[in-house]
KOLDO-613768 format. One record per atom (N, C-alpha, C): residue in one letter; atom name; x, z, y. Coordinates in steps of 0.02 Angstrom, whole numbers. Layout:
N
("a" "CA" (X Z Y)),
...
END
This chain:
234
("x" "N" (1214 -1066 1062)),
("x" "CA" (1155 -1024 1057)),
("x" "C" (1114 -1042 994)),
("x" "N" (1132 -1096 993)),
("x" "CA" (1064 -1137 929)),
("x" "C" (1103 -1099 869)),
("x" "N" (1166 -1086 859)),
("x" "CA" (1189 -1064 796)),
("x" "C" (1195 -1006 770)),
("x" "N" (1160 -971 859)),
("x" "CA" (1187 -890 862)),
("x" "C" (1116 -860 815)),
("x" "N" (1065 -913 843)),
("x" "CA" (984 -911 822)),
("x" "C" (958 -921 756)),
("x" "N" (1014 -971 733)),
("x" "CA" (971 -976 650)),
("x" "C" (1029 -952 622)),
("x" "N" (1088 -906 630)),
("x" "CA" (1107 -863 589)),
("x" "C" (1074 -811 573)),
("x" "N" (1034 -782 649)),
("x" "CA" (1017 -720 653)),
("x" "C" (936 -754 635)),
("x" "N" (905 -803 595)),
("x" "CA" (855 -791 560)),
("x" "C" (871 -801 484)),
("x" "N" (931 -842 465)),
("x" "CA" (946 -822 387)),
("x" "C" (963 -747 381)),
("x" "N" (981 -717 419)),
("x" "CA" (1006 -647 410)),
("x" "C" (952 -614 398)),
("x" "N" (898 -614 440)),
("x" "CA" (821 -602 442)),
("x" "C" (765 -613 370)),
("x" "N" (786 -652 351)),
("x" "CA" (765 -694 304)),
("x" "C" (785 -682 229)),
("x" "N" (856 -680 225)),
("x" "CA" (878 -642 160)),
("x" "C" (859 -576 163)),
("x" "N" (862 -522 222)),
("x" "CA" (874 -471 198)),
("x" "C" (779 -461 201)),
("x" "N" (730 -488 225)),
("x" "CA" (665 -472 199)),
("x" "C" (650 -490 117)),
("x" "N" (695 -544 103)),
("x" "CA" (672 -561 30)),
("x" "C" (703 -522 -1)),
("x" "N" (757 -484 -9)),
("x" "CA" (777 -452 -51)),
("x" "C" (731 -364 -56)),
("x" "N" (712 -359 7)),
("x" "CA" (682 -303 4)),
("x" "C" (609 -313 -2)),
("x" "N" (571 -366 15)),
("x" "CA" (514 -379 -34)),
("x" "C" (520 -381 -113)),
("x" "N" (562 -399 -149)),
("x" "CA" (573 -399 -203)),
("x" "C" (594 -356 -266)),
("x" "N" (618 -300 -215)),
("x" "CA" (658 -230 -239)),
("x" "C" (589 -215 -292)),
("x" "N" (530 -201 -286)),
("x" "CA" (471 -166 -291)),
("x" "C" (441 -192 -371)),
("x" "N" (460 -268 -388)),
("x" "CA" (399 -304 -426)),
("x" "C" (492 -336 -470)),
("x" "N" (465 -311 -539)),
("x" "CA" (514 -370 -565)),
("x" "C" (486 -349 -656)),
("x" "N" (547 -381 -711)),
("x" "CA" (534 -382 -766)),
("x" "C" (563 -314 -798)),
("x" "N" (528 -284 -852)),
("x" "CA" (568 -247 -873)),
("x" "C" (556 -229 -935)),
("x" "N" (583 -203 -989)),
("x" "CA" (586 -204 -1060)),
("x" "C" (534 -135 -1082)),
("x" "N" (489 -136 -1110)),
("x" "CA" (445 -76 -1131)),
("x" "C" (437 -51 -1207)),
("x" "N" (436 -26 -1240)),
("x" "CA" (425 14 -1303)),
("x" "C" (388 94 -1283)),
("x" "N" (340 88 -1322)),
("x" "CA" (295 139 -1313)),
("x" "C" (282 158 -1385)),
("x" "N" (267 230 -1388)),
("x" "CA" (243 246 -1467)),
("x" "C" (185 306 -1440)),
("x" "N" (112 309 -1467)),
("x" "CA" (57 340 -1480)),
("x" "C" (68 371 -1539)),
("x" "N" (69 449 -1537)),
("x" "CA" (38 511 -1591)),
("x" "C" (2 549 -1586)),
("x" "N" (11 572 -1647)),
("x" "CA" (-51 657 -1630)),
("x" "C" (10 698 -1606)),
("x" "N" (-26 774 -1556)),
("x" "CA" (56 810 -1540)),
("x" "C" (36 861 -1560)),
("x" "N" (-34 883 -1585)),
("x" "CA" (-22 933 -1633)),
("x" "C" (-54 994 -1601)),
("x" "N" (-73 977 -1532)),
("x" "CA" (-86 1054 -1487)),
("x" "C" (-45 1058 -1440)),
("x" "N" (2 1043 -1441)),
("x" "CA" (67 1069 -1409)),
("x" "C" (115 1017 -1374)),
("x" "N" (130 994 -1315)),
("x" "CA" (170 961 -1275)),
("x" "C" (240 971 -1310)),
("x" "N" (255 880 -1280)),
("x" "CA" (328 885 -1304)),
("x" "C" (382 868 -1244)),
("x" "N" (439 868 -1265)),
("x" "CA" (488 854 -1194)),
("x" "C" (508 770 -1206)),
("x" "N" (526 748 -1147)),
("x" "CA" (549 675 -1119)),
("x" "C" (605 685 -1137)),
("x" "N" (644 651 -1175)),
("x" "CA" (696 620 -1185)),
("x" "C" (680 570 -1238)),
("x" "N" (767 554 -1227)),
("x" "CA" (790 491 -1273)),
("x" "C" (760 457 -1324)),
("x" "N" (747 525 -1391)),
("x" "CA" (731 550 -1435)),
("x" "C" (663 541 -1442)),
("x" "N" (607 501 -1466)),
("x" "CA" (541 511 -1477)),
("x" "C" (525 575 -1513)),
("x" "N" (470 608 -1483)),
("x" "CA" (458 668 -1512)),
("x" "C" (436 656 -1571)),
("x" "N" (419 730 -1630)),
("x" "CA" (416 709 -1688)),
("x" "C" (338 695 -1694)),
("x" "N" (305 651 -1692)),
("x" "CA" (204 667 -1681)),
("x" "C" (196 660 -1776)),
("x" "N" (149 693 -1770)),
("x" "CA" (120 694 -1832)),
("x" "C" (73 663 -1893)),
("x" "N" (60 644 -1922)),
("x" "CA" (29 594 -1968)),
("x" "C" (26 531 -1930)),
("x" "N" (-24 475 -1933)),
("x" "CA" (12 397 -1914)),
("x" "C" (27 393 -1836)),
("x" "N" (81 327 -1836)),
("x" "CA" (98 324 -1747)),
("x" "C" (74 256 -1736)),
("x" "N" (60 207 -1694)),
("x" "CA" (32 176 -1656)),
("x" "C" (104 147 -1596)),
("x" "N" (157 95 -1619)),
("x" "CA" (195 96 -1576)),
("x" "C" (206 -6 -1547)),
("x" "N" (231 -15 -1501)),
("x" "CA" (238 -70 -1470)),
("x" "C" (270 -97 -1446)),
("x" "N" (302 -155 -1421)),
("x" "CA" (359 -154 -1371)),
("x" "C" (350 -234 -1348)),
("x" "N" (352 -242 -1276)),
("x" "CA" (327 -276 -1229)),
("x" "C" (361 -293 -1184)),
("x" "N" (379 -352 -1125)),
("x" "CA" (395 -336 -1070)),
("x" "C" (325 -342 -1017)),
("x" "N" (346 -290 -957)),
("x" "CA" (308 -276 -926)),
("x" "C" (331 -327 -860)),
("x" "N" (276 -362 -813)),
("x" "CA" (305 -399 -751)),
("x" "C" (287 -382 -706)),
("x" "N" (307 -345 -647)),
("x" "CA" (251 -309 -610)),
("x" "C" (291 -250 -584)),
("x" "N" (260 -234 -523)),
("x" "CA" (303 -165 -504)),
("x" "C" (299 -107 -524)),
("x" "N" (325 -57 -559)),
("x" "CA" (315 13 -595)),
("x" "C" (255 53 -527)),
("x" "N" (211 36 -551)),
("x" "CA" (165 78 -506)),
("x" "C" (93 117 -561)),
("x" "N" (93 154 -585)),
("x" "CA" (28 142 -648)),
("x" "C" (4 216 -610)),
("x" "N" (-81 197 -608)),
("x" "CA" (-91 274 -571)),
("x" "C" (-162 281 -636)),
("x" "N" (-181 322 -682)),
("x" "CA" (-259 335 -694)),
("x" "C" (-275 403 -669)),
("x" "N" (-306 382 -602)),
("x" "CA" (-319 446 -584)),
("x" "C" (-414 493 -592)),
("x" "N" (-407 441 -664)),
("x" "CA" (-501 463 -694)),
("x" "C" (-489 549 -677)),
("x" "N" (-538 568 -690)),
("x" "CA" (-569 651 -723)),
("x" "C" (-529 672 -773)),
("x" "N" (-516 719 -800)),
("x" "CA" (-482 727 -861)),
("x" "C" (-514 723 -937)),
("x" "N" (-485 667 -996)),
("x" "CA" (-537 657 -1017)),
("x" "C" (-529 731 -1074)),
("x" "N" (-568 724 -1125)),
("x" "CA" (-563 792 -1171)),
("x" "C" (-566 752 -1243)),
("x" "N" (-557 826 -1300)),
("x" "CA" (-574 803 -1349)),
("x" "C" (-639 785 -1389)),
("x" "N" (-698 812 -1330)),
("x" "CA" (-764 776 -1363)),
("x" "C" (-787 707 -1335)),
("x" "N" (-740 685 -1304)),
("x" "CA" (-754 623 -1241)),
("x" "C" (-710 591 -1257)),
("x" "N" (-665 576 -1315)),
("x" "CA" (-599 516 -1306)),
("x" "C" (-652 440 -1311)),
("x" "N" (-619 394 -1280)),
("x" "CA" (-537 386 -1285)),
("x" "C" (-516 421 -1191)),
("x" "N" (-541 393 -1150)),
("x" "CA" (-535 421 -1079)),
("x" "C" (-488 381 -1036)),
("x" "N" (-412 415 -1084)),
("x" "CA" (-358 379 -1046)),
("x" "C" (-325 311 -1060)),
("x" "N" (-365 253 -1056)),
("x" "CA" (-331 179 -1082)),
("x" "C" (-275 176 -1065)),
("x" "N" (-248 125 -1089)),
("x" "CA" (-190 77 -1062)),
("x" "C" (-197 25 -987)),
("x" "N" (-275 17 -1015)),
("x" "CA" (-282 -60 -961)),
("x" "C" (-305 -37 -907)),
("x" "N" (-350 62 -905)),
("x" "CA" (-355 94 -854)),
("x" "C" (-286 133 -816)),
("x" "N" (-219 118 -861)),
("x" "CA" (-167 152 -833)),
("x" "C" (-122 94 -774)),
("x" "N" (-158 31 -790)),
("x" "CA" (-110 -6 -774)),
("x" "C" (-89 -94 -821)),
("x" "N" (-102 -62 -877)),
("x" "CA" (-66 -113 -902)),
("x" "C" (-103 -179 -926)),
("x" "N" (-93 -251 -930)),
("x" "CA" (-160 -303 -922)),
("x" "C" (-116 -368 -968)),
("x" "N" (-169 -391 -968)),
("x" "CA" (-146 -480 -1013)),
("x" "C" (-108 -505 -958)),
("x" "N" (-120 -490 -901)),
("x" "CA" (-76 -538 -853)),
("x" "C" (10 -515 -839)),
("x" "N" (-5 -455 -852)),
("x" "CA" (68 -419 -830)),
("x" "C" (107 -402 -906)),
("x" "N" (91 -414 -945)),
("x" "CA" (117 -390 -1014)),
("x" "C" (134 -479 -1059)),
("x" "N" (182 -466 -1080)),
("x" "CA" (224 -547 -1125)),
("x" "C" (259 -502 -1170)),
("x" "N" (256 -555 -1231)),
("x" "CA" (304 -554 -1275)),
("x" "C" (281 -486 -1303)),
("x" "N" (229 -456 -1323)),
("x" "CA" (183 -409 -1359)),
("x" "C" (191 -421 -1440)),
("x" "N" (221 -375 -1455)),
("x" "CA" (229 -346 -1537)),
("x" "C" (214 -287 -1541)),
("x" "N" (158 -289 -1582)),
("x" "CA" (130 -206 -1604)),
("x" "C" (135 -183 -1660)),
("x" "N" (124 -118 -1693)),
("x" "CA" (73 -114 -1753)),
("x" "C" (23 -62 -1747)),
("x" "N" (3 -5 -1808)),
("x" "CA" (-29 44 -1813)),
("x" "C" (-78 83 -1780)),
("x" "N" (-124 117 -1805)),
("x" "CA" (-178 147 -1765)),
("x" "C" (-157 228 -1797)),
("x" "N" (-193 261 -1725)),
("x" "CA" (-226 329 -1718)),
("x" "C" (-270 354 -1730)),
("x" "N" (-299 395 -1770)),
("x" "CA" (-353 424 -1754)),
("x" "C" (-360 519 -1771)),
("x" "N" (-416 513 -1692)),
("x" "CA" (-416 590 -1690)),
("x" "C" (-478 620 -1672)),
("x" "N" (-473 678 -1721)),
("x" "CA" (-544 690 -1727)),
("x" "C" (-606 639 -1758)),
("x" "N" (-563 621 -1801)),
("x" "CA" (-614 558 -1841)),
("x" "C" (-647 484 -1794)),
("x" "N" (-584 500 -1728)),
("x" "CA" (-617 423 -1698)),
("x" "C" (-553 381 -1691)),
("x" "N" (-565 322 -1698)),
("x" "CA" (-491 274 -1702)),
("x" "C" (-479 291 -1607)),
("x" "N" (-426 285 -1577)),
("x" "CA" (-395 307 -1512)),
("x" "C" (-348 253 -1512)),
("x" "N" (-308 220 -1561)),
("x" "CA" (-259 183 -1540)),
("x" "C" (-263 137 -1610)),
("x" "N" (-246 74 -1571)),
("x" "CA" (-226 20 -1623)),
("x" "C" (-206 -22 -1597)),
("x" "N" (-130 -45 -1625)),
("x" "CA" (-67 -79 -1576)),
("x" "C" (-64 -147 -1613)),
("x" "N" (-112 -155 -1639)),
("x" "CA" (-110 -237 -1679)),
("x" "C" (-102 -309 -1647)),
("x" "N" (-129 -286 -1607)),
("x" "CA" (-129 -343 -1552)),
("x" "C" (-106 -308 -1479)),
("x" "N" (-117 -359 -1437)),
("x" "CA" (-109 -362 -1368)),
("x" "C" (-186 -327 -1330)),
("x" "N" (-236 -348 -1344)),
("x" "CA" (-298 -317 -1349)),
("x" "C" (-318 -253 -1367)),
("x" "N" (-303 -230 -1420)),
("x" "CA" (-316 -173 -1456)),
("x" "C" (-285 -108 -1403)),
("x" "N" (-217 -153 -1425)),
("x" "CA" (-162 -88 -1351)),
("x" "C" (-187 -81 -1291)),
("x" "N" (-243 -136 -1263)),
("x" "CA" (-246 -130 -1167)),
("x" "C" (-295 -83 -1195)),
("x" "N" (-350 -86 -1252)),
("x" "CA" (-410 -18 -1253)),
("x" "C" (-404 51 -1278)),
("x" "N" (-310 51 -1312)),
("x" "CA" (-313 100 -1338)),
("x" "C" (-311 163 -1275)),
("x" "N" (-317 226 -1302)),
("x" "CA" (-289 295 -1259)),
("x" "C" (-226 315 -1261)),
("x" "N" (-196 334 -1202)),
("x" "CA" (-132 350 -1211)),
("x" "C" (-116 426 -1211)),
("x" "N" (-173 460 -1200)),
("x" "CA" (-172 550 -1214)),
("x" "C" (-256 563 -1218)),
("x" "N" (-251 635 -1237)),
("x" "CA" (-283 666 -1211)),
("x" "C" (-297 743 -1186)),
("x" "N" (-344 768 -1145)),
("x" "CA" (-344 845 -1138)),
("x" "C" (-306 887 -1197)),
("x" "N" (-303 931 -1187)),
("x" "CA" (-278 977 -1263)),
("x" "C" (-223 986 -1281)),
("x" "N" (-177 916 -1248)),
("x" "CA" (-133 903 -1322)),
("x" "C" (-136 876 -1404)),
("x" "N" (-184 837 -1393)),
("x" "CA" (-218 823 -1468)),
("x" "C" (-172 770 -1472)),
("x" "N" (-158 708 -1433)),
("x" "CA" (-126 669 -1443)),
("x" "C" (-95 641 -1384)),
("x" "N" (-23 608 -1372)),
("x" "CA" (-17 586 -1332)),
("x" "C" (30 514 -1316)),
("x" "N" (89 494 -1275)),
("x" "CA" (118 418 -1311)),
("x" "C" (194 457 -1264)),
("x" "N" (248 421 -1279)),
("x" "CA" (322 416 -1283)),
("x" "C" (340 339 -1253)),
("x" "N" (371 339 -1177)),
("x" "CA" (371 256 -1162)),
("x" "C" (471 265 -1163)),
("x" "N" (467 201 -1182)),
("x" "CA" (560 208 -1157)),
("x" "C" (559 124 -1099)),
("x" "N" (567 118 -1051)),
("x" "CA" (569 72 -987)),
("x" "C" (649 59 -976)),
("x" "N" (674 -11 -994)),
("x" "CA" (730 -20 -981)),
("x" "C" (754 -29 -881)),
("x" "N" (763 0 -832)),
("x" "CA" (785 -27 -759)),
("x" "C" (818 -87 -759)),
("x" "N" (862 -90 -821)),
("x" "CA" (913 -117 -802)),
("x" "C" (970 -116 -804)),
("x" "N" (1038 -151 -739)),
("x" "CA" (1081 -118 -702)),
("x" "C" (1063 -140 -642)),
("x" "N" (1079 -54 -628)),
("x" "CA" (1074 -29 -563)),
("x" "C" (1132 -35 -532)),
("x" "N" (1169 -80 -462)),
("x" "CA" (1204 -61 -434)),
("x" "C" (1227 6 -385)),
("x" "N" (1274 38 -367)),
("x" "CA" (1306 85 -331)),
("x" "C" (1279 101 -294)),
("x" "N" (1258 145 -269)),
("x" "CA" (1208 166 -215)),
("x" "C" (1149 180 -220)),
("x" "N" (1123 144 -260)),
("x" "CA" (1048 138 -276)),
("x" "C" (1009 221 -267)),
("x" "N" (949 219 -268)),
("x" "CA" (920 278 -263)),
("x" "C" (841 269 -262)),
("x" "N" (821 297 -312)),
("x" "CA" (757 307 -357)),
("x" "C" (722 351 -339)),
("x" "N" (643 349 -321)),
("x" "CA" (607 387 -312)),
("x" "C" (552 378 -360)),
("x" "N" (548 435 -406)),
("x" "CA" (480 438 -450)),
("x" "C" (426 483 -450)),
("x" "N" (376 465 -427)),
("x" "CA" (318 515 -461)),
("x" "C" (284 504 -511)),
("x" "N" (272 530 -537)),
("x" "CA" (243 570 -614)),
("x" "C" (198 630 -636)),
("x" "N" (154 627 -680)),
("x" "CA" (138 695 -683)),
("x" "C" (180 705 -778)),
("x" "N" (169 742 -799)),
("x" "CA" (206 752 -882)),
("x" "C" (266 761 -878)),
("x" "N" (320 710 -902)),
("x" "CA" (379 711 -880)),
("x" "C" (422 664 -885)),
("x" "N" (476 666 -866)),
("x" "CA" (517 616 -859)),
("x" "C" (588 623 -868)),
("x" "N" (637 569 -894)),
("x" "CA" (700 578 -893)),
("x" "C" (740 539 -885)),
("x" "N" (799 543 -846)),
("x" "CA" (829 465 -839)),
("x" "C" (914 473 -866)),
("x" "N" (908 410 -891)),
("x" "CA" (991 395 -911)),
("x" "C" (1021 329 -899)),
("x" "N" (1062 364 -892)),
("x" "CA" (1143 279 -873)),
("x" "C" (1170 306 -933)),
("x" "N" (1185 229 -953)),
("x" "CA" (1218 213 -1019)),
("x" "C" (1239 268 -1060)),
("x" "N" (1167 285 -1085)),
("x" "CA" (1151 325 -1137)),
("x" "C" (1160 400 -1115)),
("x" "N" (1171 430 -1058)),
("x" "CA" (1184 476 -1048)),
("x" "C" (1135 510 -1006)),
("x" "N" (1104 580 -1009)),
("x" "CA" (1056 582 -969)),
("x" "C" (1074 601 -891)),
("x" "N" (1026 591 -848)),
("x" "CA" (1065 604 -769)),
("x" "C" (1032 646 -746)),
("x" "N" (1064 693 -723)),
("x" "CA" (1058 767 -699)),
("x" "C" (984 762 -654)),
("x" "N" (933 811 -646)),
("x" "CA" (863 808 -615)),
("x" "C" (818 786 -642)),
("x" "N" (822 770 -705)),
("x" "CA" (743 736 -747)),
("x" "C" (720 790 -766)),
("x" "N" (640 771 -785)),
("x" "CA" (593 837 -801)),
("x" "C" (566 813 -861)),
("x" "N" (582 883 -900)),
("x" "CA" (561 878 -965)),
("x" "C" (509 919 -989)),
("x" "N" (461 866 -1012)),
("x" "CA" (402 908 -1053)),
("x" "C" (347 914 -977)),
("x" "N" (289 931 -1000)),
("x" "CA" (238 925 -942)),
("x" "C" (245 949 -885)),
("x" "N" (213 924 -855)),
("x" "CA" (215 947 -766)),
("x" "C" (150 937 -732)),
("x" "N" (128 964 -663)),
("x" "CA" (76 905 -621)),
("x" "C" (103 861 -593)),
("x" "N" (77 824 -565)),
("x" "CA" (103 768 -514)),
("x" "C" (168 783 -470)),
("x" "N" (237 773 -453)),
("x" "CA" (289 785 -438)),
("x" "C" (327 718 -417)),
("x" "N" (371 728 -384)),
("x" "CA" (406 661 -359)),
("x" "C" (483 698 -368)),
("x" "N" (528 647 -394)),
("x" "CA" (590 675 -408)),
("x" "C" (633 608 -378)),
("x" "N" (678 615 -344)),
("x" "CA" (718 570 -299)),
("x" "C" (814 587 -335)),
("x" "N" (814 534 -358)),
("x" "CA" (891 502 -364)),
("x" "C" (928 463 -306)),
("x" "N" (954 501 -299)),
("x" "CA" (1010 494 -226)),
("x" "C" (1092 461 -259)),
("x" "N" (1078 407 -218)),
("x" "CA" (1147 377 -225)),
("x" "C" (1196 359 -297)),
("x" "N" (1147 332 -329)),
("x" "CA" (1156 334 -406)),
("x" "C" (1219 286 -429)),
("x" "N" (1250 304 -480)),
("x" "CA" (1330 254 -499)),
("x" "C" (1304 200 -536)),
("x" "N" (1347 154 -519)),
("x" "CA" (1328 82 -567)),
("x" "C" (1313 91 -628)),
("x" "N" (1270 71 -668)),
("x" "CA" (1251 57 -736)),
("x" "C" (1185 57 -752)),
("x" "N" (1191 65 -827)),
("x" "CA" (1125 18 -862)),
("x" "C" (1085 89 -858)),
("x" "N" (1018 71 -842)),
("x" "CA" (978 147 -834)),
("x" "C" (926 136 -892)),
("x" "N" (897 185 -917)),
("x" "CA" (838 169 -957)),
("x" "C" (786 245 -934)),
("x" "N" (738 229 -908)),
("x" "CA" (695 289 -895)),
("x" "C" (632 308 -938)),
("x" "N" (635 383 -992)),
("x" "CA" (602 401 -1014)),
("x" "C" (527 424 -992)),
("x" "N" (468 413 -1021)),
("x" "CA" (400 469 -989)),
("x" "C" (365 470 -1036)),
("x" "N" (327 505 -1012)),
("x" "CA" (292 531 -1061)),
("x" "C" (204 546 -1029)),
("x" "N" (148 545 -1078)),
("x" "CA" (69 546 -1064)),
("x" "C" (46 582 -1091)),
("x" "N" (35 662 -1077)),
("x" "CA" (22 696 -1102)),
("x" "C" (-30 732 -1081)),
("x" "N" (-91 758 -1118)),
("x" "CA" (-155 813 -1088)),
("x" "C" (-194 784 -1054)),
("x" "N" (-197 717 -1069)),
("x" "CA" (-249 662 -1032)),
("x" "C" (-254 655 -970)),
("x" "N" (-279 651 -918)),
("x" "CA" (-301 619 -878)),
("x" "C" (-287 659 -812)),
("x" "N" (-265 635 -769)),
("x" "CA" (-246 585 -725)),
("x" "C" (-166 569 -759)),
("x" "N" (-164 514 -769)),
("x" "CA" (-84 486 -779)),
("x" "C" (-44 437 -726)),
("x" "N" (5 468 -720)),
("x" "CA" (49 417 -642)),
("x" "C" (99 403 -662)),
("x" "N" (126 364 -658)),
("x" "CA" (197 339 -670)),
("x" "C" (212 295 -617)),
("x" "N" (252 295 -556)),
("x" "CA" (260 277 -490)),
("x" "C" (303 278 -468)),
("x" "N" (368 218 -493)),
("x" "CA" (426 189 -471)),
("x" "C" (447 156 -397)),
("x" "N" (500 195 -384)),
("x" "CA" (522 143 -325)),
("x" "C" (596 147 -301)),
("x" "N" (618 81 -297)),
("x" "CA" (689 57 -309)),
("x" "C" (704 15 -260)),
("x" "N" (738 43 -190)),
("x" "CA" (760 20 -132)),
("x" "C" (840 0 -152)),
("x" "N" (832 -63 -167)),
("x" "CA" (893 -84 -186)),
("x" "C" (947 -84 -136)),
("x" "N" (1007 -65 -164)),
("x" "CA" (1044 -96 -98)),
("x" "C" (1080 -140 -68)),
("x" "N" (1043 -195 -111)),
("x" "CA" (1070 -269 -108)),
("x" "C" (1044 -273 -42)),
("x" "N" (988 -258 -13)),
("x" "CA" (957 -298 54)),
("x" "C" (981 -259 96)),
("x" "N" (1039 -202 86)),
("x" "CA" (1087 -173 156)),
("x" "C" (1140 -225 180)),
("x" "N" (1162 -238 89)),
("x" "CA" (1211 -273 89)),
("x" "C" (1178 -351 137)),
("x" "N" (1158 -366 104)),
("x" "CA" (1116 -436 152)),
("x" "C" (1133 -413 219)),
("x" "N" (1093 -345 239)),
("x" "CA" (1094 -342 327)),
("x" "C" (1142 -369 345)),
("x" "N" (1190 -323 312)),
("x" "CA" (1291 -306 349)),
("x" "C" (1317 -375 354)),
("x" "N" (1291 -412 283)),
("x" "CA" (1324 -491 271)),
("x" "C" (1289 -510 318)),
("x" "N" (1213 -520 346)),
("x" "CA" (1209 -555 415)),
("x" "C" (1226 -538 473)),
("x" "N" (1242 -454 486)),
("x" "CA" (1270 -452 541)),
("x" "C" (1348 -454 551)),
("x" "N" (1371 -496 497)),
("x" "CA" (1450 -497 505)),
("x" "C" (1438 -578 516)),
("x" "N" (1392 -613 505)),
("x" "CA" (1392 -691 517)),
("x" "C" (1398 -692 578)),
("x" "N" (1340 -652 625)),
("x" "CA" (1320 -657 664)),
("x" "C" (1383 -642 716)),
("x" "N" (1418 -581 719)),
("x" "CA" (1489 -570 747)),
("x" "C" (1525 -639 749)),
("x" "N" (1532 -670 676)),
("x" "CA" (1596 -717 671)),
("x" "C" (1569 -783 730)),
("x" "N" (1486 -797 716)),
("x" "CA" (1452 -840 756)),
("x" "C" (1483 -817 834)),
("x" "N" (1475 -776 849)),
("x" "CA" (1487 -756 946)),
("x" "C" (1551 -757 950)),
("x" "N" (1602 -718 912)),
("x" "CA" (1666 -736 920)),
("x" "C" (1706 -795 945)),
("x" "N" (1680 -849 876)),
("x" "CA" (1693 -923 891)),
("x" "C" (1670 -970 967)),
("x" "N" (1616 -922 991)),
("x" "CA" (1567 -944 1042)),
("x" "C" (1604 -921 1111)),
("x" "N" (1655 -860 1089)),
("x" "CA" (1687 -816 1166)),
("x" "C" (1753 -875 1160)),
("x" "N" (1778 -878 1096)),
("x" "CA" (1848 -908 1071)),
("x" "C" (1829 -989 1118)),
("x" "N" (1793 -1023 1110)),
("x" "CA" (1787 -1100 1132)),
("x" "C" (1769 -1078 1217)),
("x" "N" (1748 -1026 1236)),
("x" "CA" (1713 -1003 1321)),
("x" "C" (1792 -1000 1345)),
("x" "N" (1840 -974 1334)),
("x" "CA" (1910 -960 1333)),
("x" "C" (1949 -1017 1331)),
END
């Protein structure tokens, strides 16, 4: 009995840590701030083309993909509106920060990637289309099965090893949730995009299926445990 008991709490035990963990991890960021000119652009691969100077960065992020600014919408007589550090992003959760260049629109600076500082105050859109930013977010690899749920408002796009995967949304949107079902092994990198200011979401979630696997692996311990237990009763 004693063995039947602390199998069936390692079993317990792995498969909560792996699924506590699914949610919060490291991941590779590059972001670029432009002007867009008036006019929305589409999510992909490809940074859109923005116009006179860009404002770009690249970071890892530690922390679970959750970023909500759900301010007012800001405008173009009211920038900056939509921060960074109001989207989410902070000195605590951000390492290994290399920036450069600033924005400015409408004769007010909006972005300056010089530092680590500069980036948490810059804006990452605003109303109009006057300006907005381009993120590329490495996942990873994703094992077999896996299945992704994102909400977003703007847009979004996702690819395995370099290729894009069928259901991403390109170019603006409102708030929307788009679900990847049963996704094939490989390296993912997920595009988005911050466009027309304010409210911005970007809202990852990645039910791995390592902590099924855990279950099955503890409930196959647990079998072999009672087996051995009927086998010696015999």
């Amino acid at each position: 009995m004693r063995s039947f008991k602390q199998a069936l709490m390692v079993g317990i035990a792995l498969t909560a840590l792996a699924a506590g963990g699914a949610q919060a991890a490291s991941y590779s960021v590059s972001v670029i701030t432009g002007l867009s000119g008036g006019s929305g652009f589409d999510t992909l691969s490809t940074p859109p083309a923005f116009s006179g100077s860009t404002a770009s960065a690249s970071f890892t992020y530690n922390g679970s993909l959750s970023f909500n600014n759900s301010a007012p919408q800001n405008n173009p007589s009211n920038p900056p509106g939509d921060l960074n550090s109001s989207f989410g992003f902070s000195a605590a959760n951000v390492s290994a920060y290399s920036g450069s260049g600033t924005v400015t629109y409408q004769g007010t600076q909006v972005a300056n990637f010089g530092t680590l500082a500069g980036f948490l105050s810059s804006s990452g859109s605003v109303a109009g289309y006057g300006y907005g930013s381009w993120y590329n977010i490495s996942l990873g690899n994703l094992a077999a099965g896996t299945s992704l749920t994102i909400t977003h408002d703007d847009g979004i796009s996702l690819y395995r090893n370099g290729t894009r995967v069928a259901g991403g949304v390109s170019g603006p949107t409102s708030v929307v949730t788009d679900t990847f079902n049963n996704l094939a092994a490989g390296t993912y990198t997920l595009y988005y995009s911050r466009q027309n200011g304010t409210p911005s979401v970007l809202q990852v979630a990645v039910p791995e299926p390592a902590s099924l696997a855990l279950f099955g692996a503890g409930l196959l311990g647990l079998g072999y445990v009672r087996r051995r237990r009927t086998d010696k009763a015999a």
